[in-house]
BALOBA-1460 file (C-alpha; in Angstrom, 3 decimals):
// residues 340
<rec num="1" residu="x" x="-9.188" y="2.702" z="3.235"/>
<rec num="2" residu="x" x="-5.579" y="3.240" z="3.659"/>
<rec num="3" residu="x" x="-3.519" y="6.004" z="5.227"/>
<rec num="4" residu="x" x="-0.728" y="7.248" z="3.405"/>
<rec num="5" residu="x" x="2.261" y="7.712" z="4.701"/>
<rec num="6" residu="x" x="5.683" y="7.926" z="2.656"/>
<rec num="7" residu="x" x="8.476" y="6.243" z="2.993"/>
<rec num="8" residu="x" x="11.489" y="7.670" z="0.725"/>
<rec num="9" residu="x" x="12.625" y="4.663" z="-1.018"/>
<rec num="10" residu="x" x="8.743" y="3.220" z="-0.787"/>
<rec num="11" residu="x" x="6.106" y="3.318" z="-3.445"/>
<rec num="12" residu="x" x="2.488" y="3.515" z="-2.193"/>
<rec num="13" residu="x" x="0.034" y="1.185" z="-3.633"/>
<rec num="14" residu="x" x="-3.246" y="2.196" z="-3.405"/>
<rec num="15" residu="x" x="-1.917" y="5.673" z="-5.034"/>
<rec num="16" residu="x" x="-0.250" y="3.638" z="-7.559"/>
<rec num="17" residu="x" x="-3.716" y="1.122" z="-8.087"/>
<rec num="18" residu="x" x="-5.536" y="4.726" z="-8.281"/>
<rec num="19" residu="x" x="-3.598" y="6.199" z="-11.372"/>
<rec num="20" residu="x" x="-3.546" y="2.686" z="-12.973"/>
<rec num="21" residu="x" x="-6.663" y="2.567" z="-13.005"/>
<rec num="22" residu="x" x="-6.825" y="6.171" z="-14.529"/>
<rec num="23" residu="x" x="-4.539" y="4.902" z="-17.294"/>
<rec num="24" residu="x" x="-6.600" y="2.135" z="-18.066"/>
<rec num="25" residu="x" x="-9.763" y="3.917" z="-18.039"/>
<rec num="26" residu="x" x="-7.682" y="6.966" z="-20.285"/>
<rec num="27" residu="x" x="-6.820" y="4.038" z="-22.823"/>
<rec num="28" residu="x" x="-10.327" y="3.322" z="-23.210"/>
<rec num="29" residu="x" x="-11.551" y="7.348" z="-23.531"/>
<rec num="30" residu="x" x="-8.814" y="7.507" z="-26.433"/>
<rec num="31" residu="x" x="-9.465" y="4.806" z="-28.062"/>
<rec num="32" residu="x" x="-13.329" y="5.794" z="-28.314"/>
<rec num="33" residu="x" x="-12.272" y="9.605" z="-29.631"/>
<rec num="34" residu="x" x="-10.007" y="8.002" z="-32.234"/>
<rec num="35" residu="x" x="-11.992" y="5.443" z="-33.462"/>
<rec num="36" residu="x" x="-15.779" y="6.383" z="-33.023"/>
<rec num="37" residu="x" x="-17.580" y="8.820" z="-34.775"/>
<rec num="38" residu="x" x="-20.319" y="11.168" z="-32.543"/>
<rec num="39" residu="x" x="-21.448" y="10.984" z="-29.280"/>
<rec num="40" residu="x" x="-22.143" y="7.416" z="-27.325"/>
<rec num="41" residu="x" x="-23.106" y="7.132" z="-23.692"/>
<rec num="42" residu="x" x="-20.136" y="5.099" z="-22.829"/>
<rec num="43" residu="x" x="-18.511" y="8.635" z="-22.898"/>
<rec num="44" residu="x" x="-20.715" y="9.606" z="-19.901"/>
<rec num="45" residu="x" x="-19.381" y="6.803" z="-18.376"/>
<rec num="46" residu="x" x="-15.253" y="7.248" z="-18.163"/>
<rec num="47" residu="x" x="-15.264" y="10.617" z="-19.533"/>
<rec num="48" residu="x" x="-14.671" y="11.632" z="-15.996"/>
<rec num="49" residu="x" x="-11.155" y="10.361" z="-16.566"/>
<rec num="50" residu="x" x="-9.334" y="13.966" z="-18.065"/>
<rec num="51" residu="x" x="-10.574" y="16.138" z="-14.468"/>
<rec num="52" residu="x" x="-9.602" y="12.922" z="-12.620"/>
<rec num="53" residu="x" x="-6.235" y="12.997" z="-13.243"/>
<rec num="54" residu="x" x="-5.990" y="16.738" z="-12.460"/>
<rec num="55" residu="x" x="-7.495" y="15.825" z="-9.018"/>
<rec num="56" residu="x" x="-5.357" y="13.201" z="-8.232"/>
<rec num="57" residu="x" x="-2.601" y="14.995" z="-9.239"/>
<rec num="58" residu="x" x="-3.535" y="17.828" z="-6.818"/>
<rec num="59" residu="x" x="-4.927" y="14.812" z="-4.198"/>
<rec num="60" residu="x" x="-1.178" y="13.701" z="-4.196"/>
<rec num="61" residu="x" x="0.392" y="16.950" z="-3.494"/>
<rec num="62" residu="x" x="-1.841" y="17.039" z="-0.408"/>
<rec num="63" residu="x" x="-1.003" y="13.656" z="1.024"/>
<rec num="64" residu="x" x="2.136" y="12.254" z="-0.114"/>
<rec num="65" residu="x" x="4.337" y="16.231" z="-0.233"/>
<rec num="66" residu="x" x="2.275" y="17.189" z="3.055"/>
<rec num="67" residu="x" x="3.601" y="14.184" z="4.563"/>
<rec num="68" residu="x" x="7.488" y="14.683" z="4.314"/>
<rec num="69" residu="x" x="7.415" y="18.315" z="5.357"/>
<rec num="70" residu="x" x="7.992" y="16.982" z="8.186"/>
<rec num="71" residu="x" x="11.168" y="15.658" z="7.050"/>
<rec num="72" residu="x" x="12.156" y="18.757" z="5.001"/>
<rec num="73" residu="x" x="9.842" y="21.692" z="3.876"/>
<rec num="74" residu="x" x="12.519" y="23.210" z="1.302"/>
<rec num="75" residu="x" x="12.899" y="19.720" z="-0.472"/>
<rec num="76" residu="x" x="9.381" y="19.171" z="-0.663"/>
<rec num="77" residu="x" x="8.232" y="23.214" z="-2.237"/>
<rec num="78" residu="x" x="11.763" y="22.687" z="-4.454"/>
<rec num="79" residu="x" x="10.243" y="19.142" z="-5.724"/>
<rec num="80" residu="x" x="7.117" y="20.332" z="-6.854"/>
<rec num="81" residu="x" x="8.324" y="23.593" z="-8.303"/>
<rec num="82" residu="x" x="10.761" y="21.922" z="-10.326"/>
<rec num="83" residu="x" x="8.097" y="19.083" z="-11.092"/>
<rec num="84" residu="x" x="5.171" y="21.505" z="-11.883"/>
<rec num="85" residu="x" x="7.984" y="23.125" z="-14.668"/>
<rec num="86" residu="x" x="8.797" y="19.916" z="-16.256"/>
<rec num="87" residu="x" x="5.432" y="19.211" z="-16.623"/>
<rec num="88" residu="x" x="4.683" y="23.017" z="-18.475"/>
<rec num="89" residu="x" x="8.098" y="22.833" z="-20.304"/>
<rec num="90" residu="x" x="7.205" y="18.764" z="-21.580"/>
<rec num="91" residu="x" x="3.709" y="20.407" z="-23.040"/>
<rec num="92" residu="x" x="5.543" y="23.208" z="-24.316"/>
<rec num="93" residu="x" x="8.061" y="21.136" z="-26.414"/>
<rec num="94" residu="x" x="5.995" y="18.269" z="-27.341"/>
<rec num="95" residu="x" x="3.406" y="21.193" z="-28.881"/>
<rec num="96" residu="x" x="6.038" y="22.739" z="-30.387"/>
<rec num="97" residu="x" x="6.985" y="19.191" z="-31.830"/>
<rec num="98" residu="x" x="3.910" y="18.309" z="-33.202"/>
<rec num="99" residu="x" x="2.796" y="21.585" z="-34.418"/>
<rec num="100" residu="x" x="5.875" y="21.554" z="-36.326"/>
<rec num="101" residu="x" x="5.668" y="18.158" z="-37.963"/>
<rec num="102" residu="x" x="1.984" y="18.152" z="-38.354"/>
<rec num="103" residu="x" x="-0.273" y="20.293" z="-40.735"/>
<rec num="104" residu="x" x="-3.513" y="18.498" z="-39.828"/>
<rec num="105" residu="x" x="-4.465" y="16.169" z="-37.199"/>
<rec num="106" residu="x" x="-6.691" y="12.834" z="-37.642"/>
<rec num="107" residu="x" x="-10.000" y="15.350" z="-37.987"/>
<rec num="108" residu="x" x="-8.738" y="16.664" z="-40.783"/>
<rec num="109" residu="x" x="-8.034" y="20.120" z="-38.060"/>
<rec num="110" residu="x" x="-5.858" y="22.820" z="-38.860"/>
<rec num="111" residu="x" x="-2.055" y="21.917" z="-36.758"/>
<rec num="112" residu="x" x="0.723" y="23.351" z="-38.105"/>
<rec num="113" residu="x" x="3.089" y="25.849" z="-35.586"/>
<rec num="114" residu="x" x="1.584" y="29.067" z="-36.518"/>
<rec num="115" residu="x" x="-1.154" y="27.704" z="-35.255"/>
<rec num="116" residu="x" x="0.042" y="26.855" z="-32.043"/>
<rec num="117" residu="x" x="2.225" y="30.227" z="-31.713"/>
<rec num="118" residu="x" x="-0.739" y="32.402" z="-33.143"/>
<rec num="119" residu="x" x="-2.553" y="31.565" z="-30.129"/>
<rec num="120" residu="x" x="-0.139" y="30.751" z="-27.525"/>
<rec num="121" residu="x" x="-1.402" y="33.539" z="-25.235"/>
<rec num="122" residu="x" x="-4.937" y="31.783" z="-25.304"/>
<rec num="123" residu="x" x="-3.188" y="28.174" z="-24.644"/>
<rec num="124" residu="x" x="-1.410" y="29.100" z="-21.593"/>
<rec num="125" residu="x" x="-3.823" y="31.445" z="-19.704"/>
<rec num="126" residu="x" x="-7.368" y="30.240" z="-20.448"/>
<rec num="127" residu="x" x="-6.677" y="26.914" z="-21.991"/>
<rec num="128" residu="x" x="-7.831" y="25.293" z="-25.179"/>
<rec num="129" residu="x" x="-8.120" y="21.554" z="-25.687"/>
<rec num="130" residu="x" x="-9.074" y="22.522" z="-29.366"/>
<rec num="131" residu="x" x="-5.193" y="24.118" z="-29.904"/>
<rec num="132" residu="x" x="-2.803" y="22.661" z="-27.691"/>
<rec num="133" residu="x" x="-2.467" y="18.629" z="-27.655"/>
<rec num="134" residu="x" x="-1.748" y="16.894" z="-24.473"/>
<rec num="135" residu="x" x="-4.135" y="19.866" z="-22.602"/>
<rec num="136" residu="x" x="-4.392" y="18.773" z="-19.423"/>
<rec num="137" residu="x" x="-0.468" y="18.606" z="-18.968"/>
<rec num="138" residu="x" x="-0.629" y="22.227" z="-18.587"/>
<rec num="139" residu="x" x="-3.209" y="22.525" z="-15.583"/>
<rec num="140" residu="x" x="-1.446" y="19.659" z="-14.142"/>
<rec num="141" residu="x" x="1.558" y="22.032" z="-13.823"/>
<rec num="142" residu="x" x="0.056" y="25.132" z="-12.642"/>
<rec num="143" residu="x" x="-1.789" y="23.038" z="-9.713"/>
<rec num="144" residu="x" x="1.641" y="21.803" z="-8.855"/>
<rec num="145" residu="x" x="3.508" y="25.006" z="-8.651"/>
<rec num="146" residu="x" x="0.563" y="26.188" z="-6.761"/>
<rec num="147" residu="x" x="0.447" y="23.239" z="-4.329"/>
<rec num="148" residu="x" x="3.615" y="24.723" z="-1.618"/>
<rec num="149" residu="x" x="0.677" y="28.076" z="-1.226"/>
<rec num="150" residu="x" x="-1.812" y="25.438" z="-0.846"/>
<rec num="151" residu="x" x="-0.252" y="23.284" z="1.578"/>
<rec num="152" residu="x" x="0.682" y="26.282" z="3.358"/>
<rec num="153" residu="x" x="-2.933" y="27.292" z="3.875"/>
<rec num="154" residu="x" x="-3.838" y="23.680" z="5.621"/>
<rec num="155" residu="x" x="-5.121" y="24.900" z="8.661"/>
<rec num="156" residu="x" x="-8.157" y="26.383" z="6.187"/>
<rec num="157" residu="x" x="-8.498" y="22.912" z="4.282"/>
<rec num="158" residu="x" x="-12.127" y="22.561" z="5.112"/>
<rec num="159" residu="x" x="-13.246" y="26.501" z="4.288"/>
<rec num="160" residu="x" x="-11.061" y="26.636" z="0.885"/>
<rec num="161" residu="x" x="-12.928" y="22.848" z="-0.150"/>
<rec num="162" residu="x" x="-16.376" y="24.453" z="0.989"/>
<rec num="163" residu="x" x="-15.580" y="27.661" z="-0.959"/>
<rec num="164" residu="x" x="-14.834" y="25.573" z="-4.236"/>
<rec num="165" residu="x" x="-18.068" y="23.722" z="-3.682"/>
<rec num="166" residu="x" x="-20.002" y="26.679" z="-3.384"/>
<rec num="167" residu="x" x="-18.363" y="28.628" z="-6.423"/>
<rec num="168" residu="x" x="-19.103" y="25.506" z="-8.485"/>
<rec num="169" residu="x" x="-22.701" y="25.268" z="-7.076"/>
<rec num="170" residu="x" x="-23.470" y="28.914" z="-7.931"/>
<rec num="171" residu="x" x="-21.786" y="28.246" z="-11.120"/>
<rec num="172" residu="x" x="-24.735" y="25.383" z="-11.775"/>
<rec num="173" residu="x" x="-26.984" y="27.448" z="-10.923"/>
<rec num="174" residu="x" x="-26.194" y="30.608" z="-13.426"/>
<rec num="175" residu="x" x="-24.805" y="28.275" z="-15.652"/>
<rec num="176" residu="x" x="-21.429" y="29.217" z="-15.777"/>
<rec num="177" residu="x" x="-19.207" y="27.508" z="-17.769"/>
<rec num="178" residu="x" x="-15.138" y="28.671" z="-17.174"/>
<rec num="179" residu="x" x="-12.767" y="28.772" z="-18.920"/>
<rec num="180" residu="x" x="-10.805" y="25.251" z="-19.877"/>
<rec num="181" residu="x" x="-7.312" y="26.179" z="-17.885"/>
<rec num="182" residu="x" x="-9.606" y="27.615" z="-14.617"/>
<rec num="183" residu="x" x="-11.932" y="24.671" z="-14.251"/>
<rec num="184" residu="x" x="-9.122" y="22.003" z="-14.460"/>
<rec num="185" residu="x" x="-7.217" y="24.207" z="-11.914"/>
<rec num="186" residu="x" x="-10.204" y="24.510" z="-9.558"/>
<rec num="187" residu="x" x="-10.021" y="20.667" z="-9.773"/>
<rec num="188" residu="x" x="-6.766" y="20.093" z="-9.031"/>
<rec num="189" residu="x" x="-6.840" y="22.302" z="-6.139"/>
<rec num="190" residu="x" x="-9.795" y="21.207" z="-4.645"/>
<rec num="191" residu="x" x="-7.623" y="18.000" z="-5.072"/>
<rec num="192" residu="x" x="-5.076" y="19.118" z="-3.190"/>
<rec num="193" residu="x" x="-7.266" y="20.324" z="-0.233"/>
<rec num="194" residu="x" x="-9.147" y="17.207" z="-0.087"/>
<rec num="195" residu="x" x="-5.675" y="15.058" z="0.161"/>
<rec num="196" residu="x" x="-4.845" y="17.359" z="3.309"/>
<rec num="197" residu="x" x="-8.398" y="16.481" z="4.621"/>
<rec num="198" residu="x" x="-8.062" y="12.876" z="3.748"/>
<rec num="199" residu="x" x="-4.829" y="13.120" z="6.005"/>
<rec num="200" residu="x" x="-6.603" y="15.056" z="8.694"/>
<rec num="201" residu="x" x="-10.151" y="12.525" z="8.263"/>
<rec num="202" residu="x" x="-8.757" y="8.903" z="7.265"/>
<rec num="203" residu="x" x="-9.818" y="7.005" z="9.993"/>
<rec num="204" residu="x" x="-13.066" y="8.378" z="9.627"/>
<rec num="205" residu="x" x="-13.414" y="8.098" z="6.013"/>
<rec num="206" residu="x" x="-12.876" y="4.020" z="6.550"/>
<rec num="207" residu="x" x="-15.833" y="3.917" z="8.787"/>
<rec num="208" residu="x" x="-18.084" y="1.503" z="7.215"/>
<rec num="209" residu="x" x="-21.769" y="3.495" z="6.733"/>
<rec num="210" residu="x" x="-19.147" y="5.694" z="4.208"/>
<rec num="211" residu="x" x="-17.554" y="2.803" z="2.456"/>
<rec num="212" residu="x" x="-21.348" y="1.889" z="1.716"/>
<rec num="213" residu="x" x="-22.577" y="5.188" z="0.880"/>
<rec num="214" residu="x" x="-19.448" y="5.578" z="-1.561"/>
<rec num="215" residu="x" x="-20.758" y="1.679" z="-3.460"/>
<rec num="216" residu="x" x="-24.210" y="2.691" z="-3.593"/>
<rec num="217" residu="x" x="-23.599" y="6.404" z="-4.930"/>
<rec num="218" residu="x" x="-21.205" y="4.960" z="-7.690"/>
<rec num="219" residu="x" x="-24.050" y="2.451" z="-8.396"/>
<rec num="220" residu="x" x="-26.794" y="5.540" z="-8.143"/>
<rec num="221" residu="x" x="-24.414" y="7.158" z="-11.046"/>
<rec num="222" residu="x" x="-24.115" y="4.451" z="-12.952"/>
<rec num="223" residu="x" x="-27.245" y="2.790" z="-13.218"/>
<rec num="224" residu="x" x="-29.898" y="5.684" z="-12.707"/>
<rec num="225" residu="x" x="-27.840" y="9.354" z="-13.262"/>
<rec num="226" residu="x" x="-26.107" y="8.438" z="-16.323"/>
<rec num="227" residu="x" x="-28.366" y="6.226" z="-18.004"/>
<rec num="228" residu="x" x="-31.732" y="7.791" z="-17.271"/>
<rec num="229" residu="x" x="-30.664" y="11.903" z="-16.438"/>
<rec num="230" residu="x" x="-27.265" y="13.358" z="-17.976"/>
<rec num="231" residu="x" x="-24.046" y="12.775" z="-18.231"/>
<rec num="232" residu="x" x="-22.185" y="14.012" z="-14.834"/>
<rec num="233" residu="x" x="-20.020" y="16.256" z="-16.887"/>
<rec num="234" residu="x" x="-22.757" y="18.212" z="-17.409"/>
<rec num="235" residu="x" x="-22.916" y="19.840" z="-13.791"/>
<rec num="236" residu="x" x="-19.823" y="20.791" z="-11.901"/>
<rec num="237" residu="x" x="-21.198" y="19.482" z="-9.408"/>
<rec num="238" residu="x" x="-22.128" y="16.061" z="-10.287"/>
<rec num="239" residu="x" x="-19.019" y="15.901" z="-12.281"/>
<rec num="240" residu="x" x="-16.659" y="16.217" z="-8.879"/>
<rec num="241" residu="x" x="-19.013" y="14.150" z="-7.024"/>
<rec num="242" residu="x" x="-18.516" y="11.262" z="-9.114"/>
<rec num="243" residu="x" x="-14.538" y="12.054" z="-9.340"/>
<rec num="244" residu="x" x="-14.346" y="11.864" z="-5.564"/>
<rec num="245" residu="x" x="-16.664" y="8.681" z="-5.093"/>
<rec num="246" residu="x" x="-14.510" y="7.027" z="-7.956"/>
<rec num="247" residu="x" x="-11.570" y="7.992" z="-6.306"/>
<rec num="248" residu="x" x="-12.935" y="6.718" z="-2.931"/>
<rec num="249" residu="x" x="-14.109" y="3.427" z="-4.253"/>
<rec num="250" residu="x" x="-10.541" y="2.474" z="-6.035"/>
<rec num="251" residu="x" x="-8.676" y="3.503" z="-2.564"/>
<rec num="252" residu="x" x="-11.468" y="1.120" z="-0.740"/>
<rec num="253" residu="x" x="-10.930" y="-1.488" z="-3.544"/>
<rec num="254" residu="x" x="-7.129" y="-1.847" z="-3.430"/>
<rec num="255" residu="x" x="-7.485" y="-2.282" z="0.417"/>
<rec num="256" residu="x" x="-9.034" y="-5.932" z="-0.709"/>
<rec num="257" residu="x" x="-7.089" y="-6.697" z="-3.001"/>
<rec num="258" residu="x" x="-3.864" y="-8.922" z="-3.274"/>
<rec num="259" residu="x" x="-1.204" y="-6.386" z="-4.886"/>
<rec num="260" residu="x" x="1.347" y="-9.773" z="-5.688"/>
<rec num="261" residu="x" x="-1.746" y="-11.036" z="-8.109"/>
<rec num="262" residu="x" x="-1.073" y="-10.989" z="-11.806"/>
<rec num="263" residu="x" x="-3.282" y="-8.335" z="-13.138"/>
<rec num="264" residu="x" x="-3.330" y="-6.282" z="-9.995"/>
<rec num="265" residu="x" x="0.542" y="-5.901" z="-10.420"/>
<rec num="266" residu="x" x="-0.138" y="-4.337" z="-13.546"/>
<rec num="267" residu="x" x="-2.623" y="-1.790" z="-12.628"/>
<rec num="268" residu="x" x="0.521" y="-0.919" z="-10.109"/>
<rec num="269" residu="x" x="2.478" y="-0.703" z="-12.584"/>
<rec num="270" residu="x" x="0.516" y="1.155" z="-14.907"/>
<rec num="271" residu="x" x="0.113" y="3.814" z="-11.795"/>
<rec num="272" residu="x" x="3.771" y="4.096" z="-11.635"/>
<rec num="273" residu="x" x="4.717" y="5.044" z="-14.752"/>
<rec num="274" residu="x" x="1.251" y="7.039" z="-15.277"/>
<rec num="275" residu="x" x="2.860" y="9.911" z="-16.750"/>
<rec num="276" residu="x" x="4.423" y="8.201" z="-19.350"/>
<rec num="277" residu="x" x="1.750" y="5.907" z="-20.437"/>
<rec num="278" residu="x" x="-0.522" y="9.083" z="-20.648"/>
<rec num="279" residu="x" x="1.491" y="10.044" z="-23.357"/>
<rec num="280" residu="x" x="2.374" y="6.945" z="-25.024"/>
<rec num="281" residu="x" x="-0.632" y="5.618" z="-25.546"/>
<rec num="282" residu="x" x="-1.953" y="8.248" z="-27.630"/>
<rec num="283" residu="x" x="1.190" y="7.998" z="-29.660"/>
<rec num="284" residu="x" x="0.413" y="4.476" z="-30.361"/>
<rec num="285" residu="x" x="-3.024" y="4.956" z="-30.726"/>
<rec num="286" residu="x" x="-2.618" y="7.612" z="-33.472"/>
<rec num="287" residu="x" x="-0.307" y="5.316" z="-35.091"/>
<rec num="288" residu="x" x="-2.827" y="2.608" z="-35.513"/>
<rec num="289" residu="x" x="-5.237" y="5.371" z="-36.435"/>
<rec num="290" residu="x" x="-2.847" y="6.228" z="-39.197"/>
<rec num="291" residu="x" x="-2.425" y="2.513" z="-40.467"/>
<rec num="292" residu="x" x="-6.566" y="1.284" z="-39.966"/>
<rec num="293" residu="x" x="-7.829" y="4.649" z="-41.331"/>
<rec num="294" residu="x" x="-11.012" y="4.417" z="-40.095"/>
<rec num="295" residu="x" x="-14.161" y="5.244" z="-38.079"/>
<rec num="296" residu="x" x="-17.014" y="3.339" z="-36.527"/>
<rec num="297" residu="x" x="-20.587" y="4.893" z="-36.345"/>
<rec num="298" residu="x" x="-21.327" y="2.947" z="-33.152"/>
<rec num="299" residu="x" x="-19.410" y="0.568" z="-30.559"/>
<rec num="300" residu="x" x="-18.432" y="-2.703" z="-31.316"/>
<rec num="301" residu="x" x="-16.187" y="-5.412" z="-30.490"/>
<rec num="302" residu="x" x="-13.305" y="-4.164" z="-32.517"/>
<rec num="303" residu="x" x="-12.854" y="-0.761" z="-29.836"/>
<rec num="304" residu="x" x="-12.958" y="-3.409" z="-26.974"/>
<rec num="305" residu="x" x="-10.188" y="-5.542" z="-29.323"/>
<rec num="306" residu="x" x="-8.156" y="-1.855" z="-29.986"/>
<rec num="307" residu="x" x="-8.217" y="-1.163" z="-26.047"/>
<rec num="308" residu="x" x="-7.154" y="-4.314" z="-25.017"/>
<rec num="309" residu="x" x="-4.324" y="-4.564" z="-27.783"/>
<rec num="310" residu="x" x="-3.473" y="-1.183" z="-27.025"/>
<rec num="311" residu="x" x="-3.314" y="-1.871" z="-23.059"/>
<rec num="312" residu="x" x="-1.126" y="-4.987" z="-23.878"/>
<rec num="313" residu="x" x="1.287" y="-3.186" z="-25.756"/>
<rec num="314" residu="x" x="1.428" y="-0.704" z="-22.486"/>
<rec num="315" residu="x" x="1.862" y="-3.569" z="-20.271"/>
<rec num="316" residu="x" x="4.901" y="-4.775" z="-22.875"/>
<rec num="317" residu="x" x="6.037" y="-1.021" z="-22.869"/>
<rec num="318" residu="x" x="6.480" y="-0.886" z="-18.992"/>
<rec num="319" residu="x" x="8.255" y="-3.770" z="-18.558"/>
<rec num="320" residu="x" x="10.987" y="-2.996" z="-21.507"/>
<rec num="321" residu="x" x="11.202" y="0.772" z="-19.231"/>
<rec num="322" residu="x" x="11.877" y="-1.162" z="-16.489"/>
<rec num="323" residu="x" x="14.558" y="-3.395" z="-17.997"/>
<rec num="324" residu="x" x="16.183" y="-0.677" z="-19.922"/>
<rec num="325" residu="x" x="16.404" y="1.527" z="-16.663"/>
<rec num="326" residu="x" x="17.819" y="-0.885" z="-14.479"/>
<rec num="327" residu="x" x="20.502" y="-2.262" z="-17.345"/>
<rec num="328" residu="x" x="21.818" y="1.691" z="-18.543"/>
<rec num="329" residu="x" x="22.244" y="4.087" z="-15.947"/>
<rec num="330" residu="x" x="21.754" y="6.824" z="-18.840"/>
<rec num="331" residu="x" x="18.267" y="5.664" z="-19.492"/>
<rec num="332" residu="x" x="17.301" y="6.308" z="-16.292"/>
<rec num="333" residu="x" x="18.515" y="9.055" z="-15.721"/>
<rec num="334" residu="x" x="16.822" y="10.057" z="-18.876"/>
<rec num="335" residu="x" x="13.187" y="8.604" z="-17.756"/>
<rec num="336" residu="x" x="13.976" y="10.172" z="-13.761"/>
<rec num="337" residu="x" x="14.454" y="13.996" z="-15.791"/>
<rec num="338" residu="x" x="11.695" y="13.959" z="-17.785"/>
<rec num="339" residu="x" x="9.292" y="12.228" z="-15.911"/>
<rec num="340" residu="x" x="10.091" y="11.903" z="-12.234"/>
């Protein structure tokens, strides 16, 4: 494993390989919900991807921002307060968007803005993946206006991780289910707490006896847990377990791997734009939604054909960013206020 350290005018790869590979697997949960009807075990699988993001997001916070305090502890609190309100504001006004132009979604569901402004209170305080589209932006937010308290509190990393552990152990236990907006911000700051461990614990994290344990407990999930007992999603606990050994196992990974290669530069790039491709490729998959019109009843070769069409047109879409950024100053200043 890697540490991280930043470097201002530096990107760092194996974060960047991490959220790729959170797009990618994203593109493949999507394309599934839009184009499969029921339940299929492939959704135990990657359905860990929506918490995932909400960790790393919180993960980041607690390596790269605790890193350049150093450098400047205003700058740092300023960044992610005004990042964790761009986030908030872009799910505000893309809800507002859609609810406005939209009377029903795919499902047939009710859209339309009352809708939206009927229940706003419920949206932004407990959460509902039901109402608002684009649900886990808001979390996302919250953990990131949270983070400068957080980061703050470092010196109590390893009680505030245990505590969360705990609380969702007891949770198991009574079977406890929260509330959509408190579970994905109990992610995300666990996420931020185990980035300042992972800074405080690297070296010993790349010892190898962990790097092995991490292989065969991804393998234990994936060829006796999921298959044979439950999908991890239904425990809280099992559910962050197999965030934080998927998490673990794509740091480890990118350590071996050759970040000039072909398709590993995409993953990169993928990882640095991950924002943008969260959102973009459900816009293009509910466009081909609208034009094919139809569901499967189980998975076939035409959902592997959708996700790799759809992942190609990604791939297309970052590299036209790129060129459109570095040839007009305006559209990058555009892409650096919404998105950066």
């Amino acid at each position: 494993m890697q540490s991280i350290e930043l470097k201002s005018t530096t990107r760092i790869p194996v974060l960047d390989f991490t959220k790729g590979f959170l797009v990618i697997t994203m593109v493949a949960y999507h394309t599934l919900n839009y184009f499969l009807d029921g339940y299929h075990i492939l959704y135990a699988y990657i359905g860990y991807v929506t918490q995932a993001f909400i960790f790393y997001s919180g993960f980041v916070s607690g390596t790269v921002y605790f890193n350049k305090l150093i450098a400047n502890k205003k700058l740092v609190y300023k960044r992610l307060i005004v990042r964790g309100c761009k986030i908030i504001l872009l799910f505000f006004v893309l809800n507002l968007l859609i609810h406005a132009l939209f009377q029903k979604n795919f499902g047939n569901q009710d859209l339309g803005l009352h809708l939206f402004l009927d229940n706003i209170t419920t949206v932004f305080l407990t959460g509902s993946d039901k109402i608002a589209r684009f649900a886990i932006l808001l979390p996302i937010g919250y953990v990131l206006l949270l983070s400068p308290v957080l980061i703050s509190l470092h010196r109590y990393k390893y009680y505030a991780f245990t505590i969360i552990i705990v609380f969702w152990l007891l949770a198991d236990v009574m079977d406890v289910r929260g509330f959509f907006n408190l579970n994905c911000i109990l992610t995300g700051i666990a996420g931020v707490f185990g980035g300042l461990i992972y800074n405080d614990q690297y070296k010993r994290l790349s010892i190898k006896p962990l790097r092995f344990a991490a292989v065969a407990i991804v393998l234990f999930f994936l060829i006796v847990f999921i298959p044979f007992y439950s999908d991890p999603r239904s425990h809280y606990i099992s559910y962050f377990l197999y965030i934080i050994v998927i998490v673990y196992n794509m740091h480890l990974l990118c350590s071996f791997l050759n970040p000039a290669g072909l398709l590993i530069r995409q993953v990169l790039k993928f990882g640095q734009y991950s924002l943008y491709l969260y959102l973009a490729q459900i816009f293009i998959l509910q466009i081909i939604k609208k034009i094919l019109g139809f569901n499967l009843s189980s998975v076939s070769v035409i959902h592997f054909l959708l996700f790799i069409f759809v992942t190609l047109i990604l791939v297309g879409l970052c590299y036209l960013t790129d060129f459109l950024r570095n040839r007009f100053t305006l559209m990058d200043k555009i892409y650096r206020f919404v998105f950066a």
